[in-house]
N, C-alpha and C positions, 0 to 999 in steps of 0.2 A: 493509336499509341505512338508517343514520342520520342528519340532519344537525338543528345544532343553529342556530338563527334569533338573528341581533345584531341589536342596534340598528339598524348601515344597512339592513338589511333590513325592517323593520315596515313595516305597513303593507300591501305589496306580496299580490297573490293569492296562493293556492297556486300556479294555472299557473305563472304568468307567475315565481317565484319555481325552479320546475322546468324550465323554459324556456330562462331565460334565464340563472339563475345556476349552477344545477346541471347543464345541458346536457342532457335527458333529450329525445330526440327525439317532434314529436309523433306520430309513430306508434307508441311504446314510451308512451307517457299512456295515446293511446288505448286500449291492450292492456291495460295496468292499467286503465282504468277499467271495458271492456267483457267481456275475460278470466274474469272473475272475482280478480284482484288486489284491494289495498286500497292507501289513502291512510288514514296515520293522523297525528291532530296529538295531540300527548300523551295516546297509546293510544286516541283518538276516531275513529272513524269518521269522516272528513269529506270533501268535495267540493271539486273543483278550485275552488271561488268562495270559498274561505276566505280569511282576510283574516290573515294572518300578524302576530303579536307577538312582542318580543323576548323570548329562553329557552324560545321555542315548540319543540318539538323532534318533527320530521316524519321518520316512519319509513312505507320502500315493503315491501308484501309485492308479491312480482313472482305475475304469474298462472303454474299449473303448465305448466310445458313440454310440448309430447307431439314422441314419436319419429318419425321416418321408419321406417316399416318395414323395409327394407331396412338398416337400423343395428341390427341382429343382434350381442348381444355373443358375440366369438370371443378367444378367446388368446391375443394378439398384445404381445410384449414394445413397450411404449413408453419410449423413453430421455429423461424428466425434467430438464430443466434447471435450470427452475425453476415454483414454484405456489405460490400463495396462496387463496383464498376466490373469485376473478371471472375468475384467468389461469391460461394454459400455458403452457411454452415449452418446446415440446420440440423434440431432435436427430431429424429425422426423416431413416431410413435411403432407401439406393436400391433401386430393384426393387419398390417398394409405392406402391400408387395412393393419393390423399390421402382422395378419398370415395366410396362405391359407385356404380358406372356402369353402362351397358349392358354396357362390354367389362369390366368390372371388378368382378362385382354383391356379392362379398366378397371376406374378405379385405383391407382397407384400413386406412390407420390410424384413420380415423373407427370403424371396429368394435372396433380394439383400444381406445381411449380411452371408448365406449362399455361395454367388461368394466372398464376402469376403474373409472369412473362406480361402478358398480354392486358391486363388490369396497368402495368406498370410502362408500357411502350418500351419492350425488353425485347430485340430484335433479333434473339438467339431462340437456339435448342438447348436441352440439358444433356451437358456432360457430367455422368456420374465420376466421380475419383474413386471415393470410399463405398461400394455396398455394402449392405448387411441385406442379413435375409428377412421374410416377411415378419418371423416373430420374433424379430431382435431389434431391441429398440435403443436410442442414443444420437451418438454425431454421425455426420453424414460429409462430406467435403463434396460439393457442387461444382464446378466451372463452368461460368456463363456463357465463353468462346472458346473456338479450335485453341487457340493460342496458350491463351494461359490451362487447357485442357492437355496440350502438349508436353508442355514443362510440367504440371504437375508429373503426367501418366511418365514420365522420365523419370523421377524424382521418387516416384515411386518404386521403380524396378531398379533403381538403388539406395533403396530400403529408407530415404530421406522422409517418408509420409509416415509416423507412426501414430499406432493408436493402442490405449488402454482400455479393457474390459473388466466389470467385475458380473464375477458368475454365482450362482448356489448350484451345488454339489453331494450329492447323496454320502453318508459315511464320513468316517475319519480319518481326516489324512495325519498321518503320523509322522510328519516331515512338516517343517514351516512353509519352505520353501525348496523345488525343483523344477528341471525342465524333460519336456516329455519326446522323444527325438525320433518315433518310430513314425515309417512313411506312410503316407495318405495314397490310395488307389479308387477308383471306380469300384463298387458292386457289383460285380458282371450279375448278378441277382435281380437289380435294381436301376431302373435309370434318374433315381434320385438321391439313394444312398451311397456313403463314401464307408470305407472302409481301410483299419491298417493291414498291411501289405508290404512283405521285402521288396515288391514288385512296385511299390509305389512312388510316388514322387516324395522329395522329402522335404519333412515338414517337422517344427520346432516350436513349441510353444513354452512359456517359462510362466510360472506361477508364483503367488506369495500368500498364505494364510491369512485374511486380514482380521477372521472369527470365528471359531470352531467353537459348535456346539455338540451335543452329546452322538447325533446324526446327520447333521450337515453342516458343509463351510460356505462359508464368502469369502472369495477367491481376486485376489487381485492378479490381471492375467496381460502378457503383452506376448506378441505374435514374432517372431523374426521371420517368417514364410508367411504366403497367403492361399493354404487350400483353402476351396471349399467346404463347411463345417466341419471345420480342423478341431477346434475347439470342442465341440461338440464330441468328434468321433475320437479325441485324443482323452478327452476322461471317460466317458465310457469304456474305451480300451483296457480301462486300466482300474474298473470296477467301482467309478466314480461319478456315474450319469448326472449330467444336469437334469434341476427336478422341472418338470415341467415340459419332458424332451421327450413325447413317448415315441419316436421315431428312433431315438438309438437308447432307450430303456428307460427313461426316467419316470420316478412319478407323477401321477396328474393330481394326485389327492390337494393338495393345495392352492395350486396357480394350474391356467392352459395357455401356458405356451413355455419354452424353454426358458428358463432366470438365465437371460443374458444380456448386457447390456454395456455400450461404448460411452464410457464417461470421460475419456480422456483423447485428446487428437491437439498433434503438433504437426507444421509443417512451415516452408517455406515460404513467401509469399511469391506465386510466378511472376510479378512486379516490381514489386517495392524489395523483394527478398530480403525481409525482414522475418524473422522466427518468428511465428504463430501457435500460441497456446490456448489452447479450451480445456474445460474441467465444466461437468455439470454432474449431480448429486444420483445416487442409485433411484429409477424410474419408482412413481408412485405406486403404483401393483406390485413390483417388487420387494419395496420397502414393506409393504402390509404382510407380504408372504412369509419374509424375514420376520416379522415381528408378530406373525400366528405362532410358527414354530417356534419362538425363545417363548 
């Protein structure tokens, strides 16, 4: 990566010039500096105490990535939305876990993006931005490198990554639109399940009726927190299970996995920082489910 030093800029350090104007976190410095990375100022070799001039132009080699073991390249078709040089965006399908687990040690899409990698002379690991869980299906935000993994994972914990879901929901909601504000805790019960909780952490989800049928809606839904099946445990709370969710009550009679699905994700780009917008259509399985019931 390149950037080229103006005029307002002279003067200023290397750091503080990487810091504070380029955003590079100091834990992603430190990595270059101690990694084995470079800081170069017009192909020089130099140190964070450089003293920056105008038409200076500062390029990062990033230090080499290494793999998780357990990121085993396997065969696994990925659906591409879109990709550049530092992102992903891909439709990730239902029924696949997003990175190897205990219950899930392949087999995920981190392996297939991994055969990627590696079909494509792609000299990274995967950084996740956006998970969803294994049977939530839609967008997904990748980052190829630490760096622009950095800036996103920033951007995110102020609230600059967002995403839209649309859901099915058991019953009538009697309201177009609301938002549901009670907090998310651990199941001291369960080392899977989430639960509401005054003891909890808090959590906000805002909804919008996009189709109410005589038993169920389609829910158009956007997050301002990010518990763990917030979504999820926030309509069940409130006697609204998602259908397909027999984990916090929904039914299976139609579909097996919970109706939820990310059709929408905006964000910045950690380069170009240009606004990025996605939109893709309610998941095939889903739409058939939608359209047994009507």
């Amino acid at each position: 990566m390149k950037w080229d030093v103006t005029k307002q800029h002279e003067g200023l350090l290397l750091r503080d010039y990487l810091l504070k104007v380029i955003g590079i976190s100091r834990r992603m410095l430190t990595a270059i500096k101690f990694d084995e990375g470079k800081l170069l100022v017009n192909n020089m070799e130099v140190n964070v105490r450089y003293r920056l001039m105008a038409r200076d132009q500062i390029k990062i080699i990033l230090p080499q990535e290494t793999r998780s073991k357990l990121l085993v390249a396997e065969n696994i078709s990925i659906d591409i939305v879109y990709e550049d040089e530092h992102i992903i965006v891909i439709n990730k399908p239902p029924f696949i876990a997003t990175i190897p687990s205990r219950d899930h040690p392949s087999h995920t899409l981190a392996n297939g993006i991994i055969n990627y990698y590696d079909n494509h002379n792609i000299p990274y690991t995967v950084h996740i931005v956006t998970r969803l869980d294994r049977d939530t299906s839609g967008l997904m935000l990748i980052a190829k490198h630490r760096y622009s993994h950095s800036i996103l994972f920033h951007d995110q914990q102020e609230h600059n990554v967002n995403r839209g879901y649309l859901a099915m929901v058991s019953g009538n909601l009697h309201n177009e639109r609301g938002t549901i504000t009670d907090p998310i805790a651990r199941d001291p019960e369960s080392i899977i399940t989430r639960r509401v909780s005054q003891h909890g952490k808090r959590a906000i989800t805002h909804y919008q009726v996009r189709e109410q049928l005589d038993a169920l809606a389609l829910l158009e839904i956007h997050l301002e927190t990010g518990r763990t099946h917030q979504i999820r445990v926030h309509f069940s709370s409130i006697g609204h299970p998602l259908i397909g969710d027999d984990l916090y009550g929904g039914s299976m009679e139609t579909i097996q996995r919970q109706a939820l699905h990310c059709h929408q994700l905006s964000f910045d780009h950690p380069i170009k920082k240009e606004r990025m917008q996605f939109e893709i259509p309610l998941a095939k399985d889903l739409k058939q489910a939608w359209e047994a019931y009507k």
